[in-house]
PDB file as gemmi writes it, atoms N, CA and C in Angstrom:
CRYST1    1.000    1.000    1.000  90.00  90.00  90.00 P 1                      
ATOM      1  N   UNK A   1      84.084  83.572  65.621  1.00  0.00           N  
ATOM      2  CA  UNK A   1      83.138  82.505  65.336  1.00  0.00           C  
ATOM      3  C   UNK A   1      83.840  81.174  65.524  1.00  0.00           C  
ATOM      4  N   UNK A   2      83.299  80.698  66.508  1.00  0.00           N  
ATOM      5  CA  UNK A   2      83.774  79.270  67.193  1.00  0.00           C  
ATOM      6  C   UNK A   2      85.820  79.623  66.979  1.00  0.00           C  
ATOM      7  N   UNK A   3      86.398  78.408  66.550  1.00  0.00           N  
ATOM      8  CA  UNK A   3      87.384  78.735  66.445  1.00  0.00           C  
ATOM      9  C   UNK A   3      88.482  79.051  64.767  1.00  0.00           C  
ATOM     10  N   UNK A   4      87.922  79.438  64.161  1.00  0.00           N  
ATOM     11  CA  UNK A   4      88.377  79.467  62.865  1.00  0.00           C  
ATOM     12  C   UNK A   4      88.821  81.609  63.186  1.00  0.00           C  
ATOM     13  N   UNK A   5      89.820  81.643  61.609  1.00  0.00           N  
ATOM     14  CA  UNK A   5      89.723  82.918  62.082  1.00  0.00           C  
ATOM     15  C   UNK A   5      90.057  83.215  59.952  1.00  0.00           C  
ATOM     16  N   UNK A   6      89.896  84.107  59.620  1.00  0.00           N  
ATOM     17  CA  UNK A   6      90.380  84.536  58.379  1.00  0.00           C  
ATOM     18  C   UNK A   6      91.818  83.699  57.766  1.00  0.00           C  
ATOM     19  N   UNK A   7      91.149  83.248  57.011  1.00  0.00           N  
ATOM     20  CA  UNK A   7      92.606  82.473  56.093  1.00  0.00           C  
ATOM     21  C   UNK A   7      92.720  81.248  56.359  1.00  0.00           C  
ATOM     22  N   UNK A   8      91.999  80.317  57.190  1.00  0.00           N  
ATOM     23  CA  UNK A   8      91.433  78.838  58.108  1.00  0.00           C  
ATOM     24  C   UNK A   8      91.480  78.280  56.542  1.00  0.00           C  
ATOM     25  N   UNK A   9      91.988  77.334  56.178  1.00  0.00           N  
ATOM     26  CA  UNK A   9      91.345  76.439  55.365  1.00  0.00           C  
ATOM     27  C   UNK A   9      90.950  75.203  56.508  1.00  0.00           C  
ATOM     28  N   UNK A  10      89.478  75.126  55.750  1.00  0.00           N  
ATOM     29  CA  UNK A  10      88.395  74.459  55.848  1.00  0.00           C  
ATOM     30  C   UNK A  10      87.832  73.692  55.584  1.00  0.00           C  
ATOM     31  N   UNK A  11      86.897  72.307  55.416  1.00  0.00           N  
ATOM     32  CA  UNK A  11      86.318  71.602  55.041  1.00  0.00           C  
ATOM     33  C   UNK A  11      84.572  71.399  55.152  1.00  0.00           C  
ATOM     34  N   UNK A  12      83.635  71.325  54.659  1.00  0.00           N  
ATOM     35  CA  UNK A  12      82.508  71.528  54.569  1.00  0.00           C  
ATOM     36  C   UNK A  12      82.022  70.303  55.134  1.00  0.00           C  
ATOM     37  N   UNK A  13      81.474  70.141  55.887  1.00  0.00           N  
ATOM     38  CA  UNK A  13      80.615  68.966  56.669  1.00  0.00           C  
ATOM     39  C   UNK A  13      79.403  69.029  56.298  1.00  0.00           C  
ATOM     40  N   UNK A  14      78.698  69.870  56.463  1.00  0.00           N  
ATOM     41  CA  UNK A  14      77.386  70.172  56.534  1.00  0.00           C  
ATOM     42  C   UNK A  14      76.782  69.514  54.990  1.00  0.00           C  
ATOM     43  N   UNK A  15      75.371  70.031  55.221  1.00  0.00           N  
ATOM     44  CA  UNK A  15      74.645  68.959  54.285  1.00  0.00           C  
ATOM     45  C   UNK A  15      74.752  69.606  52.900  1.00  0.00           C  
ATOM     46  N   UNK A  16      75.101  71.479  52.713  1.00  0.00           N  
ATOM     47  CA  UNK A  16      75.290  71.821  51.069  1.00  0.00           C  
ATOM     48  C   UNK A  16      77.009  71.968  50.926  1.00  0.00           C  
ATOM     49  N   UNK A  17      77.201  71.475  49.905  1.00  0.00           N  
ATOM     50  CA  UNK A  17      78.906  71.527  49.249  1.00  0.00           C  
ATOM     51  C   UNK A  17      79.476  70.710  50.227  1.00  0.00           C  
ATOM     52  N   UNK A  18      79.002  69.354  50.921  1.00  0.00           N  
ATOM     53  CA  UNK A  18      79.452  68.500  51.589  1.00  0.00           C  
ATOM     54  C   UNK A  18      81.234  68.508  51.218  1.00  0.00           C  
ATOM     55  N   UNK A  19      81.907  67.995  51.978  1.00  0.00           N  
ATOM     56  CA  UNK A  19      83.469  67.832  51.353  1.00  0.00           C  
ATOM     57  C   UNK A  19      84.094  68.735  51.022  1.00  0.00           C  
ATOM     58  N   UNK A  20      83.844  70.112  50.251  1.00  0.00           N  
ATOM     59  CA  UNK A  20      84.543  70.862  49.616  1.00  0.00           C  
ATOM     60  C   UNK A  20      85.496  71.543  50.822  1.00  0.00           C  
ATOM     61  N   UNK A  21      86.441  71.535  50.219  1.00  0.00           N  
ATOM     62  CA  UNK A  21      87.803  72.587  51.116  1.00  0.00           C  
ATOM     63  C   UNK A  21      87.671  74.285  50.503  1.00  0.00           C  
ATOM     64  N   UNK A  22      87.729  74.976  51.203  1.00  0.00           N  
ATOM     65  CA  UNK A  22      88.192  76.227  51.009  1.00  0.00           C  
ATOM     66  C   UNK A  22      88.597  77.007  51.907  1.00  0.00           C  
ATOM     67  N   UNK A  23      88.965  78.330  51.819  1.00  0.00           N  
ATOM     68  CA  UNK A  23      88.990  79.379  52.854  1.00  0.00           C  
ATOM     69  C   UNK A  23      88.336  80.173  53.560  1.00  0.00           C  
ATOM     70  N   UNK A  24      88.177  80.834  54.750  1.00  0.00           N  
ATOM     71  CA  UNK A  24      87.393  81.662  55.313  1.00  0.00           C  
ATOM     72  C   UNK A  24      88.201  82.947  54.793  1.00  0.00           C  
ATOM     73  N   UNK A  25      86.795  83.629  54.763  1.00  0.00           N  
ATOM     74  CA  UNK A  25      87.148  85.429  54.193  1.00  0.00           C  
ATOM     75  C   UNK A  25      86.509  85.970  54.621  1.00  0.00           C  
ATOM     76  N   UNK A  26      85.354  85.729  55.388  1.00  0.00           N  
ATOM     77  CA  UNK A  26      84.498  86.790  56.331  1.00  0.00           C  
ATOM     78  C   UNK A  26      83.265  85.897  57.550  1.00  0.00           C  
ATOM     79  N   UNK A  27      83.262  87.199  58.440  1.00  0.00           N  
ATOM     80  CA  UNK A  27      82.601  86.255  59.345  1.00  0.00           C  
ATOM     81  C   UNK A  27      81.150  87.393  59.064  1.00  0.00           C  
ATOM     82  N   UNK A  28      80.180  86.680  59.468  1.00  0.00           N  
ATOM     83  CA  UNK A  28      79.176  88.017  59.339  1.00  0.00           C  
ATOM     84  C   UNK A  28      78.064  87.368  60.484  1.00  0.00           C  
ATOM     85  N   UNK A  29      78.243  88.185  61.913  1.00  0.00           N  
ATOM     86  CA  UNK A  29      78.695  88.179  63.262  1.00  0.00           C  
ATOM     87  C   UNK A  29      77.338  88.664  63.493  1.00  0.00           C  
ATOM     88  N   UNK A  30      76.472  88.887  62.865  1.00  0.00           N  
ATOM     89  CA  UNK A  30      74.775  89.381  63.033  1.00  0.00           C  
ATOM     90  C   UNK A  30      74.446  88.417  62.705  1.00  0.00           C  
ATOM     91  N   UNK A  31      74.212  87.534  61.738  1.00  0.00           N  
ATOM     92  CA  UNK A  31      74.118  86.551  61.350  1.00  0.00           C  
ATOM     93  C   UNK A  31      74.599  85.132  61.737  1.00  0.00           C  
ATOM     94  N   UNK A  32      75.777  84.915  62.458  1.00  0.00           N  
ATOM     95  CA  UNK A  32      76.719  84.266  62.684  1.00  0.00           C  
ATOM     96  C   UNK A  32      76.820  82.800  61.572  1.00  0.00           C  
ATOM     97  N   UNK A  33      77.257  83.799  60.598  1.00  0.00           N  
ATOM     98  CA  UNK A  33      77.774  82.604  59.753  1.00  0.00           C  
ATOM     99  C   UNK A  33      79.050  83.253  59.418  1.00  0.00           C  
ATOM    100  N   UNK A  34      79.859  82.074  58.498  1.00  0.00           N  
ATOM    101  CA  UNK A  34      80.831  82.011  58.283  1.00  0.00           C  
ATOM    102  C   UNK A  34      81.279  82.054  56.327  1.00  0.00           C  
ATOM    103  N   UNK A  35      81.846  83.105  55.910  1.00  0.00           N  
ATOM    104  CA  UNK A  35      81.810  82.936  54.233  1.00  0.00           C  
ATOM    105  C   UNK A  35      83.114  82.253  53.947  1.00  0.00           C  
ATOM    106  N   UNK A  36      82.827  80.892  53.265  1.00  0.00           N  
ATOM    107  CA  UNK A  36      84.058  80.012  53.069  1.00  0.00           C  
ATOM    108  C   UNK A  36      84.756  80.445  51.450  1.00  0.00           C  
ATOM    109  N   UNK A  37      85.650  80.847  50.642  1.00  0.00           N  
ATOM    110  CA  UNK A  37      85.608  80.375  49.521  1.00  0.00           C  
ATOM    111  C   UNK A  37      85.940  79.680  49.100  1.00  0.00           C  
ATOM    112  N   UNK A  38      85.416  78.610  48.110  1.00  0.00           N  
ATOM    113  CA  UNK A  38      85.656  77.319  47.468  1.00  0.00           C  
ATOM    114  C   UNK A  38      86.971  77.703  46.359  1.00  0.00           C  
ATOM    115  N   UNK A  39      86.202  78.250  45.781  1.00  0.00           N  
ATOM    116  CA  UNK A  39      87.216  78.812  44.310  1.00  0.00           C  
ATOM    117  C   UNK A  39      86.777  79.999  43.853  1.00  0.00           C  
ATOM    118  N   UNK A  40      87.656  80.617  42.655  1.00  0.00           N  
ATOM    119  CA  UNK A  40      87.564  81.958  42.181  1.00  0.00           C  
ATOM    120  C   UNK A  40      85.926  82.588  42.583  1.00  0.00           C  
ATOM    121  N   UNK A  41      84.851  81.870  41.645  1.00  0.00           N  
ATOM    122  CA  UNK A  41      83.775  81.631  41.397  1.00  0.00           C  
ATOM    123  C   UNK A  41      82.789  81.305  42.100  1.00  0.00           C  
ATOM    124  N   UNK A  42      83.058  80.271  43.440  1.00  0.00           N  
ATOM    125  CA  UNK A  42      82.084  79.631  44.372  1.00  0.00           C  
ATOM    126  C   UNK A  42      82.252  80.189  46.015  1.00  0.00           C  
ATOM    127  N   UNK A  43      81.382  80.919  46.714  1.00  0.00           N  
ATOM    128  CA  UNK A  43      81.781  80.650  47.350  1.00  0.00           C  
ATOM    129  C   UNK A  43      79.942  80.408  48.891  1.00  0.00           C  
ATOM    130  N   UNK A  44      80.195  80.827  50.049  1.00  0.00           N  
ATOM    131  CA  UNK A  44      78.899  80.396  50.405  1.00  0.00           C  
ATOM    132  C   UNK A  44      78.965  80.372  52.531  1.00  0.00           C  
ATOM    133  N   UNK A  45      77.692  80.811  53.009  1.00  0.00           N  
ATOM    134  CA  UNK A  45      78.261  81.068  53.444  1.00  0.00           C  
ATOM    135  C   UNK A  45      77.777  79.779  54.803  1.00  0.00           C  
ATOM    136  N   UNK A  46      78.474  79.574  56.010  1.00  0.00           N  
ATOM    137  CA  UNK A  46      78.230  78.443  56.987  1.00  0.00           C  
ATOM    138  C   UNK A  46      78.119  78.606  58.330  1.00  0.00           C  
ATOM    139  N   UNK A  47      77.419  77.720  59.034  1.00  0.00           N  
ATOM    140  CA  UNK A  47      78.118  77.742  60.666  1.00  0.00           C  
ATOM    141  C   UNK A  47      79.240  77.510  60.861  1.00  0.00           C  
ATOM    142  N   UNK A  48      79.549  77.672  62.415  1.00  0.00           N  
ATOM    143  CA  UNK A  48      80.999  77.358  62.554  1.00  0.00           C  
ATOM    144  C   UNK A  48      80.634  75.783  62.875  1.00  0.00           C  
ATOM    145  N   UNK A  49      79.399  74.579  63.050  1.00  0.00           N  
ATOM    146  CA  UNK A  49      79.662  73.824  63.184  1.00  0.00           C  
ATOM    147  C   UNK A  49      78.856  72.482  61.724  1.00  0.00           C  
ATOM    148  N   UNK A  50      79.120  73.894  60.495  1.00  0.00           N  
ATOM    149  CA  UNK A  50      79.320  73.282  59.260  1.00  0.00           C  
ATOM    150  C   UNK A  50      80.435  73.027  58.681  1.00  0.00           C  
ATOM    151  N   UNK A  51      81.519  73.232  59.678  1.00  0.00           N  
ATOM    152  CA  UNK A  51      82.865  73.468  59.010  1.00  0.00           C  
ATOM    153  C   UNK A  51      83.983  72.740  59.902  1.00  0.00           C  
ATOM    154  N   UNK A  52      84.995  72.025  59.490  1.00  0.00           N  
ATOM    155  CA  UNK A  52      85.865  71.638  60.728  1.00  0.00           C  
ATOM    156  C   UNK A  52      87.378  71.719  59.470  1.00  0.00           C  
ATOM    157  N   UNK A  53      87.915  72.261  60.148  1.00  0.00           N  
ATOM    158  CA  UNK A  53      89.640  72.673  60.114  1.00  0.00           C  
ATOM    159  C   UNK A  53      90.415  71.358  59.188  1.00  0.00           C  
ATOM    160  N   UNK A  54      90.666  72.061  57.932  1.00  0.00           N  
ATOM    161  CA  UNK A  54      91.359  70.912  57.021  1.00  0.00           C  
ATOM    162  C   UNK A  54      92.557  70.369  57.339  1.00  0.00           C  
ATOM    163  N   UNK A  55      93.338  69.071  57.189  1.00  0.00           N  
ATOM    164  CA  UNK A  55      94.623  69.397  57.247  1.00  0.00           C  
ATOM    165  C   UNK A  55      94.711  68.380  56.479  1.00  0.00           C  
ATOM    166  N   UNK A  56      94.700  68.527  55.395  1.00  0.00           N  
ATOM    167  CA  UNK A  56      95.771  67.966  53.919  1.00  0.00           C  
ATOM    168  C   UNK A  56      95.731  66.719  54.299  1.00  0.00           C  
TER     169      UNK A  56                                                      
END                                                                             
């Protein structure tokens, strides 16, 4: 899915959880979205062009 791959930390662009950083943990490739997790508790799932590549 576009270019991210498992373990990508991430940043949320898109219009829900704008800003938030987390990780990718699954792609679900019928669907083509992307499941980011935020934290323990949150997580959700995106396009690949809801998301662009964090770097600190």
């Amino acid at each position: 899915m576009g270019d991210f791959k498992i373990g990508d930390t991430v940043q949320v662009t898109g219009s829900t959880m704008t800003g938030n950083v987390g990780t990718v943990v699954h792609f679900d490739t019928e669907r083509e979205k992307i499941l980011v997790r935020i934290t323990d508790q949150t997580q959700n799932y995106f396009t690949a062009d809801e998301l662009k590549r964090f770097s600190g």
